[in-house]
C-alpha angles and dihedrals in degrees: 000000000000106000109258118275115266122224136188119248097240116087127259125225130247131292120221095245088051079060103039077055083053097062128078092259097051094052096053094052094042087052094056100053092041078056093062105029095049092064093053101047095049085052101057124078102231138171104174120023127184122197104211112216096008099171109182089353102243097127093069090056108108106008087069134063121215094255096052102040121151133251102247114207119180133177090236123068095207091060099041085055086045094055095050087050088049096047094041085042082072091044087264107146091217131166129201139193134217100238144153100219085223085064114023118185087226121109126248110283097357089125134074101185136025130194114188111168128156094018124084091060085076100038114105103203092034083164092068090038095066088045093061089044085059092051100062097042113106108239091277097022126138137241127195117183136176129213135180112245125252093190088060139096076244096071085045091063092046099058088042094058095029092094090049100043132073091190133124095237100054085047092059133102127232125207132232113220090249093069102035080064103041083042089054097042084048096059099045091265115140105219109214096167149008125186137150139246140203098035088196136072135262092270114116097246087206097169095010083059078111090049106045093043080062097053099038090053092046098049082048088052091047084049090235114178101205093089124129088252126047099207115201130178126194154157143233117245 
């Protein structure tokens, strides 16, 4: 394994996506997913856990104590930096690695739990991706990963946008359930549950925050899955 990524002591600014987080919007979705997320990770006995594709590492605040805090990895280096300052900046003694996901610099088995969100929309070979996921599993391990839906009024604005936007986000591609469960079998990845997340669309709810916090919470109740984010969690056979 790669040695942890260093970062100086004084803090970075903010990325465009921390303060994307920062916004309503951004709250609201990153409230959804934690609700579902939270249940399953507290759930799960864990050791070593290792958070795929960890940017600048906010998805991990508040599903993870101090003391059990993942391993982020990151194709890029800035964000994996990013992720260890963020993390120290809250007294978390974290450690991060410069990684594709199609190739991760972990042994085979050396993880419990993974958490991937947000990552596999902008991966080119997600095939492979999975399958790298699986590697590192330990025999009996879980992996929890987060798409955004193609069946929501999410994956309508994106291609909306798409022609008018250079970024990241409007190139990626977003999975049906189908495939996040034919992607994850495939890859010897038990699926023991799917669900979906942000049950609004990508408007800021600025005064409706009240209201969207209700119908999101209702359609996750209902198990819609026409949610923004398809949630499955998984394990390796």
């Amino acid at each position: 394994m790669n040695p942890s990524v260093e970062t100086r002591d004084s803090p970075f600014p903010p990325t465009e996506y921390e303060r994307w987080c920062a916004s309503s919007l951004g709250r609201a979705y990153l409230s959804s997913v934690r609700d579902v997320l939270r249940g399953w990770i507290e759930g799960t006995a864990f050791t070593r856990a290792a958070d795929i594709g960890c940017g600048p590492g906010i998805t991990a605040e508040g599903l993870f104590s101090a003391k059990s805090w993942p391993l982020g990895v990151d194709c890029s280096f800035e964000m994996a930096r990013r992720a260890v300052a963020r993390a120290r900046e809250r007294g978390v003694a974290a450690a991060s690695v410069a990684g594709k996901v199609e190739a991760m610099p972990l042994r085979d088995g050396s993880i419990d739990l993974v958490l991937c969100i947000n990552c596999l929309e902008f991966v080119e070979r997600r095939e492979v991706a999975l399958r790298e996921i699986a590697r590192i599993l330990r025999p009996g391990g879980t992996a929890i990963v987060g798409v955004m839906n193609r069946r929501s009024a999410w994956e309508i604005t994106r291609r909306l946008r798409r022609p008018f936007s250079d970024r990241p986000y409007y190139r990626g591609r977003f999975f049906s359930e189908d495939e996040v469960r034919g992607r994850l079998e495939e890859a010897g990845l038990a699926v023991l549950e799917i669900r979906s997340a942000v049950h609004f669309p990508p408007i800021p709810p600025g005064p409706l925050a009240g209201l969207y916090r209700t119908l999101d919470g209702a359609a996750r109740r209902r198990r819609s899955g026409r949610g923004g984010v398809l949630l499955a969690r998984s394990r390796r056979r």
